[in-house]
N, C-alpha and C positions, 0 to 999 in steps of 0.2 A: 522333747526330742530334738538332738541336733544332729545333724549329718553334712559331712564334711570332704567335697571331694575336689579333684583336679585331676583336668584330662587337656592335656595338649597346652593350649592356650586361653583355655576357658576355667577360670575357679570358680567355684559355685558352693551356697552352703543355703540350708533349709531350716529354719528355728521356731519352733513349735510351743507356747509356753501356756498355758493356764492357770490363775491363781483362784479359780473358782467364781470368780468373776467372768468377764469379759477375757476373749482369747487374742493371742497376740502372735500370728506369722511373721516370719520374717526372709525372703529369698535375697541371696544373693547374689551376684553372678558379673564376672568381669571379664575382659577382651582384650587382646592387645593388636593393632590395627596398624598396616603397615603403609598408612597415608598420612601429608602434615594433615596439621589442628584444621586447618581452612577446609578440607575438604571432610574431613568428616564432620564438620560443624554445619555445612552446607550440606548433604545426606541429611543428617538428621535434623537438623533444624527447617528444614523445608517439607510441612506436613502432608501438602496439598500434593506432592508425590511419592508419597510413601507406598502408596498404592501400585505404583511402576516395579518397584524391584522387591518389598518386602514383603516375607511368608507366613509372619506372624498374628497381621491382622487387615481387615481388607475396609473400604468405604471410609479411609482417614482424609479428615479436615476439618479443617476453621471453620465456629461457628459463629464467636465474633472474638474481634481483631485481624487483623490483616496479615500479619505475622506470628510468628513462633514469640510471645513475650510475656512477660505478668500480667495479669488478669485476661487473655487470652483463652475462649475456653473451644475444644474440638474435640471433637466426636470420632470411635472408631468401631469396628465390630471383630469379634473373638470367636472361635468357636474350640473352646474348649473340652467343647461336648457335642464330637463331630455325630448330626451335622447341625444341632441347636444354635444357632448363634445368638450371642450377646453384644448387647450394642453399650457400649460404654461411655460416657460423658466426662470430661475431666476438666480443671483449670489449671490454670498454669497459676502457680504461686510464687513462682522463684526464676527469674530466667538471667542469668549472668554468659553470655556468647565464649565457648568454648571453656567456659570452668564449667555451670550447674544448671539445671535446670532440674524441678522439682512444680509434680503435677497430683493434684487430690481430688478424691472424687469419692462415690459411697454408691454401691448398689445391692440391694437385696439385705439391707440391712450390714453389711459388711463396708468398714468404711477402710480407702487405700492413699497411699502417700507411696509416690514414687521419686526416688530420686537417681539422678543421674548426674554422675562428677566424670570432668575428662580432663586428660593431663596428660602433658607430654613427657617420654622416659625414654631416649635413648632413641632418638627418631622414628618412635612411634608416637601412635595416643592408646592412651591405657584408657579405657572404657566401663566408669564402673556403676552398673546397674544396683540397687537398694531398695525395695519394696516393703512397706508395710502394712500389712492388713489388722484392722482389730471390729471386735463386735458381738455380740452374741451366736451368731450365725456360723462361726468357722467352727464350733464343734462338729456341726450337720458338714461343711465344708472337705473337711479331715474324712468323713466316713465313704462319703464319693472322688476322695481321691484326686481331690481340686489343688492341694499343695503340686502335686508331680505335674499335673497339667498347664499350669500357669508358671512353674519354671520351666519347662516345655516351649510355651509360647516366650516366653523371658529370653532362653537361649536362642531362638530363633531369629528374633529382633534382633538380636547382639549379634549373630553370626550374617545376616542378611546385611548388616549397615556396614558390618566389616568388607564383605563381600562387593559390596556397592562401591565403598569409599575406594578399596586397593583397586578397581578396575576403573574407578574414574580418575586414579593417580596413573596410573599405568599408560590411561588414555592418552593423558596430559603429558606424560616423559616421550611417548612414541612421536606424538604431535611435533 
């Protein structure tokens, strides 16, 4: 199944594949964000207050490392199953400051690779979220409806960091 949409400033697509094997989601979902690279690098790359402005997931932080970087791993909690929350574990596998940062982790038998690329277009940052899930578990996944809910919380992120970034640009031009 793939499904393919664009609303505003957000593209988002959902890719669902089975070879009879092990299953393979895929969301995607981009932004475009009306602050320089510094400031939304600084948003997002600052875990330890994600928890101030973002709607997507609550109790985010470092579990060790000091910073946002590779091998860095931090913990946050979900509820995509209001009001069940899921607490999630990730590491950071990839951390390039303001191009990529790319974080995996495995729960419930479902293992997840996230990745996140930014770039600059036209005096914005283009924002692009990449998620993949694979494992035996995402058929049972599919049947409660867990694809729509985690791009849910995936838009959420993306629209919360935007939100955060343009108001702490805002701040800075008024200043």
């Amino acid at each position: 199944m793939i499904v393919f949409r664009t609303i505003g400033v957000t593209h988002w697509k959902i890719i669902i594949k089975s070879d009879g094997g092990d299953s393979l989601m895929v969301i995607q979902e981009k932004i475009e964000i009306a602050a320089p690279m510094s400031i939304v690098w600084a948003v997002f790359s600052t875990v330890e207050e994600w928890d101030d402005w973002n709607t997507a997931c609550q109790s985010c932080h470092l579990v060790e490392g000091g910073e946002m970087g590779a091998g860095a791993c931090f913990s946050f909690v979900v509820r995509p199953f209001t009001p069940l929350p899921i607490k999630v574990s990730s590491q950071i596998t990839t951390c390039e400051p303001g191009q990529e940062v790319v974080w995996e982790g495995e729960r419930f038998g479902i293992h997840a690779v996230h990745t996140w690329a930014f770039r600059e277009q036209d005096g914005m940052v283009i924002l692009d979220s990449h998620e993949k899930y694979s494992g035996p578990l995402l058929w049972l996944a599919r049947l409660i409806l867990v694809p729509r809910r985690l791009h849910g919380l995936t838009r959420d992120l993306l629209v919360s960091i935007k939100k955060e970034s343009e108001a702490r640009y805002q701040n800075k031009k008024v200043s």
